[in-house]
Each structure stands twice: as structure tokens, then as C-alpha cells.
C-alpha positions as CSV (number, residue, x, y, z in Angstrom):
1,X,-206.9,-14.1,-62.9
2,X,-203.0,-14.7,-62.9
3,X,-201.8,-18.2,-63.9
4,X,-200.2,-20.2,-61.6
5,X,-197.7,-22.6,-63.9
6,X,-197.2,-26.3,-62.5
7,X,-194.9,-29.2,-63.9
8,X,-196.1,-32.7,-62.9
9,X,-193.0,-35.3,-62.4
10,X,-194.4,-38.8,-62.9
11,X,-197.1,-40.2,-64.5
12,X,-198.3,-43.3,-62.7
13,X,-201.4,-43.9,-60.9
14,X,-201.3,-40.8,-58.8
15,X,-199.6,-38.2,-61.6
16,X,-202.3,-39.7,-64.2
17,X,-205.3,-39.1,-61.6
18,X,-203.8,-35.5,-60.8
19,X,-203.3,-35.0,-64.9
20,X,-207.0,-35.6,-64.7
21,X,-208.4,-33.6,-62.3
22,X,-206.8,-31.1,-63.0
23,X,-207.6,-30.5,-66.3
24,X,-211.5,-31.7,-65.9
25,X,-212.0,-29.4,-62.7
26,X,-210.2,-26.7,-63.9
27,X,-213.0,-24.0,-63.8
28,X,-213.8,-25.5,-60.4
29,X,-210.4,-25.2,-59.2
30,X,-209.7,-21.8,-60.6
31,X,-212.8,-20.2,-58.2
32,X,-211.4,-22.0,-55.2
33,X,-208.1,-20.6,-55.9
34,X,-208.3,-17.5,-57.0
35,X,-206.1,-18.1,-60.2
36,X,-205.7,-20.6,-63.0
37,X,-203.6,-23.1,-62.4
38,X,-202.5,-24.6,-65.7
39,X,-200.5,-27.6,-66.1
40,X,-197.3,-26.5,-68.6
41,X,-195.0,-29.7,-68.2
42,X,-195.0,-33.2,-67.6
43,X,-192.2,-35.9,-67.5
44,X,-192.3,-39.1,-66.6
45,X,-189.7,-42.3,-67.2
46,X,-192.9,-43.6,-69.7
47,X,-195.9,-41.9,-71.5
48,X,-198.9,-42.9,-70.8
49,X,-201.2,-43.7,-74.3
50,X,-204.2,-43.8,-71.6
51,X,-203.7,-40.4,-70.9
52,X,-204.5,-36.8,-73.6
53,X,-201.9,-34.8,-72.9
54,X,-203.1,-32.5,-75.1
55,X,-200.5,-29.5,-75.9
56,X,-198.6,-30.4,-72.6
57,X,-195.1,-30.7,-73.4
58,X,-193.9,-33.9,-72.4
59,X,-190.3,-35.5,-71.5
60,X,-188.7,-38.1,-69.9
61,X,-186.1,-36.3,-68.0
62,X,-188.0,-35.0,-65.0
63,X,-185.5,-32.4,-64.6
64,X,-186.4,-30.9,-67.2
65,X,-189.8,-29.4,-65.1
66,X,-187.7,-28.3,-62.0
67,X,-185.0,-26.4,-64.9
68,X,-188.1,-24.6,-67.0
69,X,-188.2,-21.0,-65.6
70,X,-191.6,-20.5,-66.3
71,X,-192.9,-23.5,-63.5
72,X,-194.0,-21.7,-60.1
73,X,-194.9,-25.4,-58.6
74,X,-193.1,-29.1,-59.1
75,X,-195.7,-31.7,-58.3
76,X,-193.0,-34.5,-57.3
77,X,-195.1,-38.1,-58.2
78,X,-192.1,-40.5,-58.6
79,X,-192.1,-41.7,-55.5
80,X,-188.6,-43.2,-53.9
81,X,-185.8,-41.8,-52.2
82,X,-183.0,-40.6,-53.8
83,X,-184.0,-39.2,-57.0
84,X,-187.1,-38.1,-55.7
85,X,-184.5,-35.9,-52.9
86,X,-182.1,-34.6,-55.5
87,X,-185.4,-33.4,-57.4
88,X,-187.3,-31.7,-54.7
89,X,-183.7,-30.0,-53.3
90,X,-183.1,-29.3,-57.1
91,X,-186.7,-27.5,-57.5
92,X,-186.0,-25.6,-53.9
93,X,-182.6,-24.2,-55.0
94,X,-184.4,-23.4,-58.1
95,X,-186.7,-21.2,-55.7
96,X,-189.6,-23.6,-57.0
97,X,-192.5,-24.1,-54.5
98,X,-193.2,-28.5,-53.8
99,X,-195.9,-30.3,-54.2
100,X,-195.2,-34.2,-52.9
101,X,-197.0,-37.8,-52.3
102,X,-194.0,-38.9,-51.2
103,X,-194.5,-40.0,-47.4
104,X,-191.3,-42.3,-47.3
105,X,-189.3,-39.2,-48.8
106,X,-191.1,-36.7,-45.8
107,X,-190.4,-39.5,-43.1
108,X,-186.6,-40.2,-44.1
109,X,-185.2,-36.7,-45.4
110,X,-188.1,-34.5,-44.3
111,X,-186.2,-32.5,-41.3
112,X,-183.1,-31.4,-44.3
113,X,-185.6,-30.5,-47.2
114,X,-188.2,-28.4,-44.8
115,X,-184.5,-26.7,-43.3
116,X,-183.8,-26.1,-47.0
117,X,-187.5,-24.7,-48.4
118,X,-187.4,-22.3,-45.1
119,X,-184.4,-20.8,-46.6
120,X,-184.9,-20.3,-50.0
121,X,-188.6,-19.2,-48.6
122,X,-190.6,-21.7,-50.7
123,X,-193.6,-24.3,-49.6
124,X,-193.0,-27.9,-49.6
125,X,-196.3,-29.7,-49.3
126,X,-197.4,-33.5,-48.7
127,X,-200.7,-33.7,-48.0
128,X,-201.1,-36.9,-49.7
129,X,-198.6,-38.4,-48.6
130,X,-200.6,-39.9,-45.4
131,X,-203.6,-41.5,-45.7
132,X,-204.3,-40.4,-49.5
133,X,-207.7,-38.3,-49.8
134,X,-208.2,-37.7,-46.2
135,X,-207.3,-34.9,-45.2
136,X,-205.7,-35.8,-41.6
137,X,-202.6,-33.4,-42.4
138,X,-204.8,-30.3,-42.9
139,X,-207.1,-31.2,-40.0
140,X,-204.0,-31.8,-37.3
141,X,-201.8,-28.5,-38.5
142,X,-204.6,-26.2,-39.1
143,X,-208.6,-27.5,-37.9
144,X,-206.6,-28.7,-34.7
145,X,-204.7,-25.9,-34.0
146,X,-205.9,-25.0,-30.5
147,X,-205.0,-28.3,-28.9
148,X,-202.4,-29.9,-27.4
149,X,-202.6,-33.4,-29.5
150,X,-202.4,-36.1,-26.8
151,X,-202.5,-39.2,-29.0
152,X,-203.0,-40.6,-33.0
153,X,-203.5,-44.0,-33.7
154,X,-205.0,-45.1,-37.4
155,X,-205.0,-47.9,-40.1
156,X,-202.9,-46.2,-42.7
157,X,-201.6,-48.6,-45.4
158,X,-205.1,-50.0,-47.0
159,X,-203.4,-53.4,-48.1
160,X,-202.7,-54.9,-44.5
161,X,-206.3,-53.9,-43.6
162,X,-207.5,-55.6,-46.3
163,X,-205.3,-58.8,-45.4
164,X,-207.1,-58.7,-42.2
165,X,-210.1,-58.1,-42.8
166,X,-210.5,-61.1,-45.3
167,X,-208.6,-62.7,-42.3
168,X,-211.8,-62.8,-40.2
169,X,-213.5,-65.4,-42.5
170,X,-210.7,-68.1,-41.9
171,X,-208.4,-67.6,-44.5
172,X,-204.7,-67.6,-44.1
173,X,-202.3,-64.6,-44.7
174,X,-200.7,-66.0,-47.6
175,X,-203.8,-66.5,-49.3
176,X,-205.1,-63.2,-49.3
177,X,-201.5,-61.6,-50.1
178,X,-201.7,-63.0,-53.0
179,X,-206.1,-62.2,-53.8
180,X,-204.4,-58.6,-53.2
181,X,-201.7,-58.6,-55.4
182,X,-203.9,-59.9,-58.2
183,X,-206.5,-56.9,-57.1
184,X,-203.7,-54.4,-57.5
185,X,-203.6,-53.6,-54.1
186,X,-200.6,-55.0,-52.8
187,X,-197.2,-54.7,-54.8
188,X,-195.2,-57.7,-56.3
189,X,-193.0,-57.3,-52.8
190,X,-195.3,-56.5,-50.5
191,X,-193.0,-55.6,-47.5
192,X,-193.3,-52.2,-47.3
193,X,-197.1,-53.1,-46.6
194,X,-196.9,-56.2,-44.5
195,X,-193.9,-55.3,-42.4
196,X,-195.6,-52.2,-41.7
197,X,-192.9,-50.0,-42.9
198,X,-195.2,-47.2,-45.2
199,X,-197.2,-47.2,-41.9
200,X,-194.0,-46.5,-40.3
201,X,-193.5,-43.9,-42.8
202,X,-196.9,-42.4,-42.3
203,X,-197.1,-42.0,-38.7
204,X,-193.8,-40.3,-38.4
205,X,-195.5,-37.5,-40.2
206,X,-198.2,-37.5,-38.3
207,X,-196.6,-37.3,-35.0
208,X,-194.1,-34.8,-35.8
209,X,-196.9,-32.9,-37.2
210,X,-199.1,-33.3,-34.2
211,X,-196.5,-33.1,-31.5
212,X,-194.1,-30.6,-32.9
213,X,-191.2,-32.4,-33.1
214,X,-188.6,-33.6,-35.7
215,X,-189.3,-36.9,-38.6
216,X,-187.5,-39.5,-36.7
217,X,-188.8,-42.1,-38.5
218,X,-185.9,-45.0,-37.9
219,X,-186.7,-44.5,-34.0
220,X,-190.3,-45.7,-34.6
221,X,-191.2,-49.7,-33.6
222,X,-191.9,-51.5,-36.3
223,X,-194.0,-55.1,-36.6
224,X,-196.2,-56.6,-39.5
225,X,-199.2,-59.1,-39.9
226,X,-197.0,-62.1,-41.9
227,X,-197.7,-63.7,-38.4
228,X,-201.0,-63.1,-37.4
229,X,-203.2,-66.2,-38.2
230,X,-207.0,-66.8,-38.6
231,X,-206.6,-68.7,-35.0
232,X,-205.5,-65.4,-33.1
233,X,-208.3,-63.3,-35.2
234,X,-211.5,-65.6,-34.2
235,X,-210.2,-65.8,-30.8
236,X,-209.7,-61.7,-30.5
237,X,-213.5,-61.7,-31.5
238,X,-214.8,-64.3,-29.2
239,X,-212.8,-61.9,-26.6
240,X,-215.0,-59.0,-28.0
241,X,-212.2,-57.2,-30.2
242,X,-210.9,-56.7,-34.2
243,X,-207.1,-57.0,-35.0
244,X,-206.0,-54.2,-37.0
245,X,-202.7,-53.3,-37.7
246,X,-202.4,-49.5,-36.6
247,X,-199.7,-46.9,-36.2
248,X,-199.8,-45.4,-32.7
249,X,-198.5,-42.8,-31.4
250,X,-198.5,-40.5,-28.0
251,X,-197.0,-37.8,-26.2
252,X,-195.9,-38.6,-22.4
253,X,-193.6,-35.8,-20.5
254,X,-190.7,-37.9,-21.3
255,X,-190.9,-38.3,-25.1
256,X,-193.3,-40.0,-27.3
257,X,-194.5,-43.4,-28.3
258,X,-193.9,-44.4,-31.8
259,X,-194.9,-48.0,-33.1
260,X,-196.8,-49.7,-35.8
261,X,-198.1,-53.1,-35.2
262,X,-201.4,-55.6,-34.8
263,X,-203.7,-54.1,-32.3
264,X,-206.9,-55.5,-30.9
265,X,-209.1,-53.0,-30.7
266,X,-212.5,-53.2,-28.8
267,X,-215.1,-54.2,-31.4
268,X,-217.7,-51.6,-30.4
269,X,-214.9,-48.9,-31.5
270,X,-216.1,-46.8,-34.7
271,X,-212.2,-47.9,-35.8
272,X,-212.3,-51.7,-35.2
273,X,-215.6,-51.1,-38.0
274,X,-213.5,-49.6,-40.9
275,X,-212.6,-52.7,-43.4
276,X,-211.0,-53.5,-46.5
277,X,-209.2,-50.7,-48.0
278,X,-210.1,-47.8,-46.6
279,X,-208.2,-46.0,-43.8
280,X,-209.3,-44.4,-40.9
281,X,-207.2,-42.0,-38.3
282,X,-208.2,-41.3,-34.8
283,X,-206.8,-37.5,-33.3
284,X,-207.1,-37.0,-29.6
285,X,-206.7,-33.4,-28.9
286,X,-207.2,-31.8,-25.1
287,X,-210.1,-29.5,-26.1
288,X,-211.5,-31.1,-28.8
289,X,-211.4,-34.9,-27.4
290,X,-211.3,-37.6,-30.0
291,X,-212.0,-36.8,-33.8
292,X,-211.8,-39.4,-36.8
293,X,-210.4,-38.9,-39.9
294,X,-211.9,-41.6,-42.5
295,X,-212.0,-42.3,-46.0
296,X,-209.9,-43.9,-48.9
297,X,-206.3,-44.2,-48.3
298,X,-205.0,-44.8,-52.0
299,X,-206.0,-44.9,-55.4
300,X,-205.4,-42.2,-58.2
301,X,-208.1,-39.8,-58.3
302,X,-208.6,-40.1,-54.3
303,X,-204.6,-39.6,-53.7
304,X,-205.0,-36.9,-56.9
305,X,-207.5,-34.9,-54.5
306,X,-205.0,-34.2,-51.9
307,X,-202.6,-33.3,-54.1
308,X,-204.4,-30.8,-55.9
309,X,-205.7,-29.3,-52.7
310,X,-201.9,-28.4,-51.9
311,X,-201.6,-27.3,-55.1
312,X,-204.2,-24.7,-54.7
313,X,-202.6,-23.6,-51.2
314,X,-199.9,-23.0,-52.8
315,X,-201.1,-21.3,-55.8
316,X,-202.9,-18.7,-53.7
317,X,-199.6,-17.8,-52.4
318,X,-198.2,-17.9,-55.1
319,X,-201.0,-15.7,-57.2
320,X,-201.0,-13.0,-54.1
321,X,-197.3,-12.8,-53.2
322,X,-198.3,-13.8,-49.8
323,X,-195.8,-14.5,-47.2
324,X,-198.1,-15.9,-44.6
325,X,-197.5,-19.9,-44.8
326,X,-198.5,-22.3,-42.7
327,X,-195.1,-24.1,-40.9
328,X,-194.2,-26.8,-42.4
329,X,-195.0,-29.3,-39.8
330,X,-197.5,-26.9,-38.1
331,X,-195.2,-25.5,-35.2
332,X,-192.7,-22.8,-36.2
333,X,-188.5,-24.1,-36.1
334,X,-188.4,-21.9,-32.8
335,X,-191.4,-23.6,-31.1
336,X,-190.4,-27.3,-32.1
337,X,-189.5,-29.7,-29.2
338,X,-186.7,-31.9,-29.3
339,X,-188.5,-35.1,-27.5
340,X,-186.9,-38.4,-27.5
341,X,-189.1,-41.7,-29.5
342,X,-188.9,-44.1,-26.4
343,X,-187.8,-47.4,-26.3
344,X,-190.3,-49.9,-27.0
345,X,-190.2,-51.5,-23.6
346,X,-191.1,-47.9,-22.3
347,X,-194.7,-48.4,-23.9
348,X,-197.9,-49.4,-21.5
349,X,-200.2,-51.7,-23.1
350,X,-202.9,-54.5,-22.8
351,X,-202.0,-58.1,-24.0
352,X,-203.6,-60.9,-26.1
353,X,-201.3,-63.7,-25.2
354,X,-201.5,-67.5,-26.4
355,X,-199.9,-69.8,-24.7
356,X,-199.3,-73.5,-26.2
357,X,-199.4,-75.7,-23.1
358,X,-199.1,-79.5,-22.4
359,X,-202.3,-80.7,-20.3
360,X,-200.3,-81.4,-16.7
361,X,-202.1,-80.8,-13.5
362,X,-201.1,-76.9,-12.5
363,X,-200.1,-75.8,-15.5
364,X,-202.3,-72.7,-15.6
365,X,-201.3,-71.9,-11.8
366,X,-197.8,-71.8,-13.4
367,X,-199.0,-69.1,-15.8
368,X,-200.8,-67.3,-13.6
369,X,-197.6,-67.2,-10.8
370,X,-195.2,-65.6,-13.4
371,X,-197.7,-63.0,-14.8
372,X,-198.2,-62.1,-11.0
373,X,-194.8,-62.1,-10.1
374,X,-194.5,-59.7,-12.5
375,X,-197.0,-57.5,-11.8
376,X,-199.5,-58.0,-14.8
377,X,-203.3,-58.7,-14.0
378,X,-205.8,-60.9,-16.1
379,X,-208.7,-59.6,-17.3
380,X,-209.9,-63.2,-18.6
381,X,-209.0,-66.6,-19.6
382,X,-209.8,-69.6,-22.3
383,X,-208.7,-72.3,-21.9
384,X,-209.2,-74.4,-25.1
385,X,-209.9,-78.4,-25.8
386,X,-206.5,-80.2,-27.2
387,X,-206.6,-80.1,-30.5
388,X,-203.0,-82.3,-30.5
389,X,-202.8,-86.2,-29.7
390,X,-199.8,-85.0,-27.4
391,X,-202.2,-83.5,-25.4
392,X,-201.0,-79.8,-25.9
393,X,-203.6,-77.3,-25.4
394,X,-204.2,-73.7,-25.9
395,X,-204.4,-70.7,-23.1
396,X,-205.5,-67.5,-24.4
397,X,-205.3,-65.0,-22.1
398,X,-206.1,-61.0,-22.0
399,X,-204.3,-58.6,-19.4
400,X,-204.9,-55.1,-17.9
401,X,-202.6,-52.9,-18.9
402,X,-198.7,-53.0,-17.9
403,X,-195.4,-52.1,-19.4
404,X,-193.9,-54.0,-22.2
405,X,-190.8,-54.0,-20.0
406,X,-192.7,-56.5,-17.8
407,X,-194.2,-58.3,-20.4
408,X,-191.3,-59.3,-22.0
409,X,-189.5,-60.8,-18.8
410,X,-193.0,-63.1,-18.5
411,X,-193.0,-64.2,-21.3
412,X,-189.5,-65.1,-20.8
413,X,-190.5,-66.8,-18.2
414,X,-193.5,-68.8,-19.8
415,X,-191.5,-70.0,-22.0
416,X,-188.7,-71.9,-20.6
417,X,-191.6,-73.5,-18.9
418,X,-191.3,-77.2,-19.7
419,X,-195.2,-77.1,-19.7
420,X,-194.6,-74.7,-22.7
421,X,-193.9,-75.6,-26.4
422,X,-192.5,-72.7,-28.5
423,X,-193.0,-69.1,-28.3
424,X,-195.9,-67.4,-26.7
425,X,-197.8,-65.8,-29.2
426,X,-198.5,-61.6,-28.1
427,X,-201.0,-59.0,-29.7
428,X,-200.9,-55.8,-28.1
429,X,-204.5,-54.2,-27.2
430,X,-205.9,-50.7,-27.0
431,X,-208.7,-49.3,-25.5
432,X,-208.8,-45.7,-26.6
433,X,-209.6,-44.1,-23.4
């Protein structure tokens, strides 16, 4: 069999668990492939003691793998934006096929390097890049192909749904950041987790994947769990649904919905059941109906899986000269659809709103008045004991669907309500129908 020669860049968690792999299921690997795919260069900012490299030359210049003739694939592991661009564009003029984890790299500079790789006639690959060893990106450009994707929605960034679930035994956000950070699943800043932004990140991928349109990532909605409090979590239950932080989005004729934030999701939902780390996507294709994607969402040999599956699509190219490649974001340049990501008001949704109100006769008529006047419907109501000695009281209240539009202008309206102390707390809801 020919050899297919790779250069990893990066040895941390993910370039250590695809060292590994590699090199333990390499029989394995060679049947499924059709060739051997031998590992001839490695850099990385630090060795790694942990790791036997063997006879694997080793730097720490990762330039030195895209500039060695004799590599066919870069496996890009660094993560980041900059130098992680001026590698992968470096490896593409190079006429180097890419092999990438990268999702905030895809998301942010995606549309220039796939415009660049279809040029110089390479493959730039990132499976792993969403949702780690599930792979959703394999199952939406190729397993999916017949459909016209209607909607995704998924818990992609294992650390928030940690935070939450943890959440549901009474224990405040800040005290399970910090149980996550000593676990190693949350970083020393956590914002890119929290805030939702490597959700963000993820679900641009997805939906330009599934929709056929460009990355346009810094259109997406963006809102994290640093709010969410134990109160609003037992409350959701009582109500009959789970808070999860999920990235949604979903074709309408006049763009597409793109937004990552808490979401109560109905408790009986396979989705509103998947805890702690893992991550779990949800595809709704026309012919196919609603398929789940499940499984580990990080980690080294779990992320390392997807990675070497790209490297083995690649190295049957490679090994047969073929020509025939999957399009980078599953629709051909000429077929892609130049849809706008509407505004967030634009968005229909279901609300969880609570309401701190001061025990006066009418209050809740109030309440119910503005919702009305703007056109939203309750689907129930609690109505809480004080748990103030100024008498204020909590309404929790759940409404059919309506537009954000109108949501915002009631809440407006709530709360310059001198009935009404500080903001009105809002969780969106989804049904899934």
C-alpha cells in the first residue's frame, strides 16, 4: 500500500490523543484507508515527556511540518486564530491537504481558507471541530444529503452543560465554575464556555454546513449561563422542562436563525436527558424527520477520533489521486445561498419569564394586560409565597409562542411597573415540533 505522510502541529490534549491513535491503530487504520498513513513530523511550542515519539522528528517551529516536502497532510492542533490562519494558508499554498480541530478558526476565517483550498485543489477538513467525537459534520454533508435541513439545535460546549446540570441540585453557578475548572473541564477564563461563544463558534459550522450558506459567525446571537440561578432551574422543572444552554438554528424563506443561549426544553425530550459533559445534536431534515447526534463532545482520544477519521478521507484521496471530494461545506460554491442571519427580534419563541412583584391588589391583572396588549398568550402561571419582609413576591410565568420583537416591548412594559422591582428575568423555551 502507498504511504500517506502526515505532520501533526501541536501536541496538547487533542495532538497527544491523535499521536496515540494513530500509532496504536495503525494496522486498523491502514485497512480502512487503503494506505499507511505514517506520522513523519511533529512540532509543537513544548514536548511532551508523556508522549514516545519514537523516531518522529520533532520541533518547535510548527512551520517546519507545512515547509517539509515530503508531508501530503498538516494536522493543524494549535488551536487560535492567527497563527493557526497563517499555518493552514501556509500549508494550502504549499499545495498541502488540512486536517483541523479548530472550530473558532472554521467559524471566523472559514469562507477565505475554503476560497483558498478550492484553488490550489486541496481538502481542508474539521470534523472535530464540532461536537468532538460525534460525527454531526459527516452525518449533515454526507448521511443527510437528500434533505432539505429545516432546523439544528444541540448542547455543544460540554462545560456549560455540566454547569447546569450540577445546577439542578441547588448549587449556584459560581460554585460549580469553579468544581469544573479544578476537573479540567473548564479553562482558567472560562468565557469562551459560559458566554456561549465556542457554541457560537460551533453552530456557525453547522448551519452553514446544513443550510448552504456562508460562516457568518459575528451575525449569530449570543447569551451565556453566568445568570441562570438554581431558582429559575427548579422552577423550569416544576413547569415540566430542563434548562440547557443550546445553539439553535433554522432556516425560514427570509434567512436564518442563528443564536446560542439557555433554553427550556420539555423534560420528556431525549435532549433535555443528556447531562454532564456529553453533547448531544438534534438534525431536522424534510425526509428524514428528526435525528440525534450524541456522544462525547471533548477530550483527547474522543476529539483524536474525528480527527483521524478526516485524516483517512483524505488519505484515500490522496493514495488514489482522486479528484472526487466532498464540498467543503457540503453544497458546491455555485449552489450556496447567500441568506441573511436575522435579527434577533425576528426569532419566534416561548418564554419563561419571572417577574419580582410587590403584593398590591391587581398586580397580576397588570401583567396579564401588557402581555395581552401585546399579543402574547399564557400557557400557565405561579404565583409564589413572599419570600421578602417587603412583601415582594415572585410570578413565574410560561407563554405560547410569539416574536421576540413583542416580547421585548412587554417586558418593557412590566418593568416600569411601579408594582415591579428590577428586571424581569426571560429564558427562551423550545418545543421541538
Amino acid at each position: 500500500m502507498k504511504d500517506v505522510s502526515v505532520g501533526i502541529c501541536g501536541l496538547g490534549t487533542v495532538g497527544g490523543g491523535t499521536f496515540n491513535v494513530l500509532t496504536r491503530n495503525a494496522a486498523l487504520i491502514a485497512g480502512r484507508a487503503g494506505c499507511n498513513i505514517r506520522i513523519s513530523r511533529v512540532a509543537s511550542r513544548r514536548s511532551r515527556d508523556d508522549l514516545d515519539l519514537g523516531s518522529v522528528p520533532f520541533s518547535t517551529d510548527i512551520f517546519d511540518v507545512v515547509n517539509d516536502p515530503a508531508i501530503d497532510v498538516v494536522v493543524e492542533l494549535i488551536g487560535g486564530y492567527d497563527t493557526a490562519k497563517e499555518l493552514v494558508l501556509a500549508a494550502i499554498r504549499n499545495g498541502k491537504h488540512v486536517v483541523t480541530a479548530n472550530k473558532a478558526l472554521i467559524a471566523v476565517h472559514g469562507n477565505e481558507i475554503f476560497e483558498a483550498a478550492e484553488k490550489a485543489g486541496v481538502v481542508v477538513a474539521y470534523e472535530a471541530g464540532v461536537a468532538g467525537g460525534i460525527p454531526v459534520i459527516k452525518a449533515v454533508r454526507e448521511g443527510l444529503a437528500a434533505n432539505r435541513i429545516d432546523w439544528i439545535a444541540g448542547i455543544i460546549n460540554g462545560t456549560g452543560n455540566y454547569i447546569l446540570t450540577e445546577m439542578r441540585a441547588g448549587r449556584e453557578f459560581s460554585e460549580v465554575l469553579k468544581e469544573a475548572q479544578e476537573l479540567g473541564y473548564a479553562e482558567a477564563d472560562p468565557t469562551f464556555d459560559v458566554e456561549g461563544i465556542d457554541a457560537a463558534h460551533k453552530l456557525a459550522i453547522l448551519a452553514s454546513s446544513g443550510f448552504g450558506v456562508p460562516l457568518q459567525f459575528e451575525k449569530g446571537f449570543t447569551e451565556g449561563i453566568s445568570t441562570i440561578t438554581p431558582y429559575d432551574i427548579a422552577h423550569a422543572e416544576l413547569l415540566g422542562y430542563r434548562v440547557k444552554h443550546l445553539g439553535i438554528a433554522r432556516r425560514r424563506e427570509e434567512g436564518i436563525e442563528l443564536r446560542v443561549h439557555p433554553t427550556l426544553v420539555p423534560k420528556s425530550h431525549l435532549i433535555a436527558q443528556v447531562d454532564g459533559v456529553l453533547n448531544a445534536v438534534l438534525v431536522d431534515g424534510d425526509a428524514v424527520g428528526q435525528t440525534m447526534y450524541y456522544g462525547p463532545g471533548a477530550g483527547d482520544e474522543a476529539t483524536a477520533s474525528a480527527v483521524i477519521a478526516d485524516i483517512v478521507d483524505v488519505a484515500r484521496a490522496v493514495s488514489t489521486e482522486s479528484t472526487l471530494r466532498i464540498p467543503y461545506l457540503g453544497f458546491r460554491p455555485s449552489a450556496m445561498e447567500d441568506l441573511d442571519v436575522l435579527p434577533m427580534e425576528d426569532i419566534h419563541s416561548a418564554y419563561y419569564l419571572r417577574i419580582q412583584a410587590f403584593d398590591h391588589p391587581g398586580v397580576l391583572a397588570k401583567i396579564a394586560s401588557i402581555l395581552s396588549e401585546h399579543g402574547i398568550n399564557i400557557e400557565s402561571i405561579m404565583q409564589k409565597e413572599s419570600e421578602f419582609k417587603d412583601g415582594r413576591i415572585p410570578v413565574i410565568i410560561l407563554t405560547h409562542t410569539v416574536q421576540e420583537r413583542q416580547m421585548n416591548l412587554a417586558i418593557e412594559d412590566m418593568e416600569a411597573l411601579s408594582d415591579v422591582d428590577g428586571k424581569v428575568v426571560r429564558i427562551r423555551a423550545e418545543n421541538f415540533n
